[in-house]
C-alpha positions as CSV (number, residue, x, y, z in Angstrom):
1,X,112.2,124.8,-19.1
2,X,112.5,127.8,-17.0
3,X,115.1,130.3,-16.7
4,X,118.7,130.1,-17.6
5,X,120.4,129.5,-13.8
6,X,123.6,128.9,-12.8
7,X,125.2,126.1,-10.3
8,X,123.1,126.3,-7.0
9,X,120.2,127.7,-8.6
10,X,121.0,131.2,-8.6
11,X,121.2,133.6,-11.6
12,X,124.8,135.8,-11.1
13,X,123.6,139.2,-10.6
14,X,124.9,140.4,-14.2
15,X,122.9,137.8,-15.7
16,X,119.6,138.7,-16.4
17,X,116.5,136.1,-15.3
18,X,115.7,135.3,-18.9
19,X,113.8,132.8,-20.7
20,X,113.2,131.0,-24.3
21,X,109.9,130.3,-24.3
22,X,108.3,132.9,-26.5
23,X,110.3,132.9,-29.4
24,X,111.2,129.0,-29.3
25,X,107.8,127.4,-30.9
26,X,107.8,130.0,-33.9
27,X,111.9,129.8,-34.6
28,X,113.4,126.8,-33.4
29,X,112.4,123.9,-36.1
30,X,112.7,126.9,-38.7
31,X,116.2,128.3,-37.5
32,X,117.4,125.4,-36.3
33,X,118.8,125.4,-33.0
34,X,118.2,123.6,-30.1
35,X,117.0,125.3,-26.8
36,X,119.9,123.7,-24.8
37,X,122.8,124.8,-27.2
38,X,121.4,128.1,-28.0
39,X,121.1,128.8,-23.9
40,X,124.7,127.4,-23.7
41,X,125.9,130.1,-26.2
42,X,124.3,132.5,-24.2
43,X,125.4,131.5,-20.8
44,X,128.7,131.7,-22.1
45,X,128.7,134.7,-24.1
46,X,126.3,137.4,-22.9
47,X,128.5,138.2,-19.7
48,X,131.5,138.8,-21.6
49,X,129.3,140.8,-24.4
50,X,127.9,143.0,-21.6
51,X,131.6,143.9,-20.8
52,X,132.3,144.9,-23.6
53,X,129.0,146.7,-24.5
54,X,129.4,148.3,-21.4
55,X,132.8,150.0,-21.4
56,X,132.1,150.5,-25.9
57,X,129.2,152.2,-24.5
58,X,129.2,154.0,-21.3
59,X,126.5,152.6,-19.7
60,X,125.9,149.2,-18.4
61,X,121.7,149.2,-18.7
62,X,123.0,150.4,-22.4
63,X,124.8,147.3,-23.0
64,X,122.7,144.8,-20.8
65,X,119.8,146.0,-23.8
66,X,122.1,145.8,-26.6
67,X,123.3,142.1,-25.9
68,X,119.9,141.0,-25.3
69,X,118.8,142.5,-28.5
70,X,121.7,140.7,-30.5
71,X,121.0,137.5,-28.9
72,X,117.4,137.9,-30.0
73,X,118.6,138.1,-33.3
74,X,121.1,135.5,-33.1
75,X,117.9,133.2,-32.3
76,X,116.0,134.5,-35.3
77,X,118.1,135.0,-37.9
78,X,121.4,134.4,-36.8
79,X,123.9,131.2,-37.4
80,X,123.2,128.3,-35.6
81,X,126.6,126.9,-35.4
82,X,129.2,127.8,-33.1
83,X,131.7,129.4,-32.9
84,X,131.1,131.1,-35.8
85,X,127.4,132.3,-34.1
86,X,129.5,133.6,-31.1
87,X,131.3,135.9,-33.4
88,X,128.0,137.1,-34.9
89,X,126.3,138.0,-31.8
90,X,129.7,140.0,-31.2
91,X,129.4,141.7,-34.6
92,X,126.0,142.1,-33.9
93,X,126.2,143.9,-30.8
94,X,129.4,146.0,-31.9
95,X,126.8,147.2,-34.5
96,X,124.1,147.9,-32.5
97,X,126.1,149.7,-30.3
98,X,127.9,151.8,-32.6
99,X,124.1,152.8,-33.9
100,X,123.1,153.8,-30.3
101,X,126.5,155.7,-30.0
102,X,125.7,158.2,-33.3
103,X,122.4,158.8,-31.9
104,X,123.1,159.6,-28.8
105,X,126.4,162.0,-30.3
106,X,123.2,163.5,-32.7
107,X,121.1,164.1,-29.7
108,X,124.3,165.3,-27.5
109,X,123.2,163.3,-24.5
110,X,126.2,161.4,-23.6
111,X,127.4,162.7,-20.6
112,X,131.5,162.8,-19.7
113,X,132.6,163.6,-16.3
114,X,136.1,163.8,-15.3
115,X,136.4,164.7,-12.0
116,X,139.7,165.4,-10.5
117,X,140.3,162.9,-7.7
118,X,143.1,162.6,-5.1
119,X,146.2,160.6,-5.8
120,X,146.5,157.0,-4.2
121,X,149.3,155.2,-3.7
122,X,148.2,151.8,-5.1
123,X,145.4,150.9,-7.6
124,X,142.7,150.9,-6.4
125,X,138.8,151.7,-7.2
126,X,139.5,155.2,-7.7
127,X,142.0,154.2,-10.4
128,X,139.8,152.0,-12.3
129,X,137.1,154.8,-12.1
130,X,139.7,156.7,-14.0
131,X,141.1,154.1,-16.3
132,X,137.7,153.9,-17.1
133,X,136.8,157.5,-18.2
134,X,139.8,157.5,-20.1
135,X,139.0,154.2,-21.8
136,X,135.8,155.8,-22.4
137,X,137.6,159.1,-24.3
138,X,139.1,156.7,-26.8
139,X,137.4,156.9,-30.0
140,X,135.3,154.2,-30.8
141,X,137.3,152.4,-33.3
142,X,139.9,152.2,-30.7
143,X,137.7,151.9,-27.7
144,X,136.3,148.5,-29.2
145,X,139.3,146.5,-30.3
146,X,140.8,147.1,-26.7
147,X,137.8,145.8,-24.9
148,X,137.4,143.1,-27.1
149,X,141.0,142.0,-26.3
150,X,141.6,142.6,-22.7
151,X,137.7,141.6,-21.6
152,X,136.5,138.7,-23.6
153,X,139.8,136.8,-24.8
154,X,139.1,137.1,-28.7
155,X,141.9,136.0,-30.5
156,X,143.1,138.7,-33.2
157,X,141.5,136.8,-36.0
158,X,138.1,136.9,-34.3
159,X,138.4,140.3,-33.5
160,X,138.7,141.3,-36.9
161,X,135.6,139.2,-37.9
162,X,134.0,141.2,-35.3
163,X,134.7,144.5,-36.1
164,X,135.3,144.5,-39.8
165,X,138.9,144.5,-40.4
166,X,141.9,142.6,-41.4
167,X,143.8,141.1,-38.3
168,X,147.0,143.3,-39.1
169,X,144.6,146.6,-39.2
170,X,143.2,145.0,-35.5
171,X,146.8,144.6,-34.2
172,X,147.9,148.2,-35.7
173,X,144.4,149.9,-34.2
174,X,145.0,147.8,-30.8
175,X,148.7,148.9,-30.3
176,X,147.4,152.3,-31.0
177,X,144.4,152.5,-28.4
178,X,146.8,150.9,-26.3
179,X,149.5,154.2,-26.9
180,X,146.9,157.0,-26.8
181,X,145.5,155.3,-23.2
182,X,148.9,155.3,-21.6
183,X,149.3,158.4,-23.4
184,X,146.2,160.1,-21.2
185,X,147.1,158.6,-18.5
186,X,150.4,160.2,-18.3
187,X,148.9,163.4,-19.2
188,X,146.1,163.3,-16.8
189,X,147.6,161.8,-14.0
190,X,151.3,162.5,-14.2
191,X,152.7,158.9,-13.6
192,X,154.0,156.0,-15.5
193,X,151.7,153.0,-16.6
């Protein structure tokens, strides 16, 4: 088989033109899955994990290499049964991530820009540019359980499994990134949420 494709025959342009082949003769029979389950996971999961890898991170390349490096090890060592496996590739990632962020914090080359831009009177891409570079002046621990929720539909419980908490420490950190985002908002931009 060839490359994972969507309807019509045409990979979406967030999904990357990837295949199975290399890995599948040396893991398959010894980690058990099948090609066509394992590319179903993937199909599924990898746009919502760039998502989120993408605003936890910063940078979209960023999070396009993290989530293929989590689904590599989801394929080689990871569990074969879902969903339990889509949580792990989420856990995975998240941890990945995290690594990448204290690296580049140790190096200092994450770059912030805030740049004051006119008012608009609806929402438009402007305001998602800035909802954005708030988003992205959360701390991490906040930073993550909010993408989680609002971009990939985790339930609470499955949030936790991801990042490492109870669900009632999830809910209490969520409600909180939630707070310190409208918080910014009002403070950066003067107006109500």
């Amino acid at each position: 088989p060839g490359p994972v494709r969507h309807e019509g025959g045409s990979a979406p342009r967030s999904f990357p033109d990837v295949t199975f082949r290399l890995r599948r003769r040396s893991f398959s029979a010894s980690m058990g899955w099948d090609t066509a389950s394992f590319e179903a996971c993937f199909r599924e999961r990898y746009p919502e994990l760039v998502q989120f890898l993408h605003g936890l991170m910063g940078e979209r390349s960023a999070g396009e290499d993290v989530a293929q490096e989590a689904f590599v090890r989801l394929w080689t060592r990871g569990p074969t049964m879902r969903p339990y496996a889509d949580r792990w590739v989420f856990r995975v990632a998240r941890n990945v991530a995290l690594d990448w962020l204290k690296a580049e914090a140790r190096r200092n080359h994450r770059e912030r820009h805030a740049a004051a831009e006119p008012r608009q009177a609806t929402f438009g891409e402007r305001d998602v540019d800035r909802v954005r570079a708030l988003v992205e002046g959360l701390a991490p621990r906040d930073r993550e359980v909010l993408l989680l929720r609002e971009f990939t539909g985790l339930s609470y419980a499955e949030i936790a499994e991801v990042v490492g908490r109870s669900e009632n420490v999830v809910k209490q950190d969520l409600h909180r990134a939630r707070e310190r985002l409208r918080r910014a908002w009002r403070e950066t931009h003067g107006e109500e949420s």
